[in-house]
N, C-alpha and C positions, 0 to 999 in steps of 0.2 A: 426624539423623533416627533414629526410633525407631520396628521393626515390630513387630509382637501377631502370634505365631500362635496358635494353640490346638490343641491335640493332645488325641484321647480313647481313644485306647488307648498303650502299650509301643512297640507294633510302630509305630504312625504318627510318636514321637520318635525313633525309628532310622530310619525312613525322613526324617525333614526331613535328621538327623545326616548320611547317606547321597547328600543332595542338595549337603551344604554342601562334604564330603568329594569331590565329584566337580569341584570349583573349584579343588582345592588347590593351594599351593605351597607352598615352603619356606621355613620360620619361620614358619609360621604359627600367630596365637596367638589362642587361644581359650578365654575366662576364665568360666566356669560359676558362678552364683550360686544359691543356693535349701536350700529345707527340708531335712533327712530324710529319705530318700523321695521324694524333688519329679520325679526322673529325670534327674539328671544324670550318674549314673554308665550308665544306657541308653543315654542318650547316646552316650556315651563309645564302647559298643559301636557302634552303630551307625558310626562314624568307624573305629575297625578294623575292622570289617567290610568295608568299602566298600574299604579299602587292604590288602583278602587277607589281614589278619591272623585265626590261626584260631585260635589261644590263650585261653582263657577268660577275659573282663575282669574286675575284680572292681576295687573301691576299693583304691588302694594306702594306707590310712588307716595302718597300722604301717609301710611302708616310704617311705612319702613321693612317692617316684617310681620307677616302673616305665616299663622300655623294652621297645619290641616292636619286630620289622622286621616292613617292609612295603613298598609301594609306595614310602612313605617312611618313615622310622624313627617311630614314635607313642613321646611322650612324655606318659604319662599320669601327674598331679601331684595330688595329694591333700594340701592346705598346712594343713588345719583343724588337728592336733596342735601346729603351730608355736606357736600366737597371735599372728604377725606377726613373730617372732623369724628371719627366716632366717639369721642370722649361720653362716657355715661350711658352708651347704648346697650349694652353688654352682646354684643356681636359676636365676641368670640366665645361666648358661652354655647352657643349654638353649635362651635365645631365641634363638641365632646357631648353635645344630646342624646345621639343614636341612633340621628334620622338621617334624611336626604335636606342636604343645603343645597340649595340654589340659589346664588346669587346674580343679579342684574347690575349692571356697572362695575362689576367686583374690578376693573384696573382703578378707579379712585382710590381704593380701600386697600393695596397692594402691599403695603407695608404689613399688617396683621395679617393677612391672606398665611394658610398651611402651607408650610414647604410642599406636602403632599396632597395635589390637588387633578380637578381637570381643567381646563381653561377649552373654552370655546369660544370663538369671532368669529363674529356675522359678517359677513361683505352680501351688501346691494349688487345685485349686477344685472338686473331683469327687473320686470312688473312683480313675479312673484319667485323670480331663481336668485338661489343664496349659495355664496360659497360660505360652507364651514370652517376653518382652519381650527384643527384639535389635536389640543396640546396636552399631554397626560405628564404628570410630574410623579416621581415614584413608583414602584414595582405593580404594587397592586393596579395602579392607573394604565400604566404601559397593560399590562394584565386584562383590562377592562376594554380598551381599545383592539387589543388583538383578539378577544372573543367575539365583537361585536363590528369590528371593522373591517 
């Protein structure tokens, strides 16, 4: 199953981020697709927000992966520098930590990606309005979207 939301400011993609962040568990993974811009990395905020992290988000694009504590540890992943190369990153050590994974570019990185996951795509279609397309793989994910969508 496949939901559409639409967001037309910032602050309403950190709040869905904020709705999906108040479901959470551990391992949970959550793969961000889209433009430039598109607001995935708002996102991003919105989800440490929500898990009392107060640290400034920012794309970990030079660093790859940035950790923050929180509620639960945030594993914030920025793969686009890769090109699908993760050899010696240890990426997937990340999905068995305990925290919240969010990934940026995660379709580069597709092949490794959890059967059980969330996938989100950003569509541009405004100054500031986003369509979402969210895509939950696995029970508990189907699970996570019906509580919160």
């Amino acid at each position: 199953m496949e939901y559409k939301i639409t967001t037309h400011s910032e602050l309403e993609t950190i709040e869905l981020a904020q709705n999906f962040e108040s479901e959470k568990f551990p391992n949970m993974i959550i793969c961000l697709n889209g433009e430039l811009g598109s607001g995935k990395t708002m996102f991003v905020k919105g989800i440490a927000n929500a898990l009392g992290i107060e640290e400034t988000i920012t794309s970990p694009t030079f660093n790859i992966i940035k950790e923050y504590d929180g509620e639960l540890p945030l594993y914030h992943l920025d793969v686009y520098r890769l090109d699908g190369n993760t050899a010696g990153v240890g990426i997937e050590e990340y999905f068995t930590k305990g925290g919240v994974v969010v990934i940026e570019w995660a379709d580069t990185i597709a092949p490794i990606l959890p059967p059980e996951r969330l996938d989100i795509k950003f569509k541009v279609v405004g100054e500031n309005k986003r369509v979402l397309i969210i895509t939950p793989y696995g029970q508990k994910y189907e699970e996570l979207c019906e509580a919160v969508l």
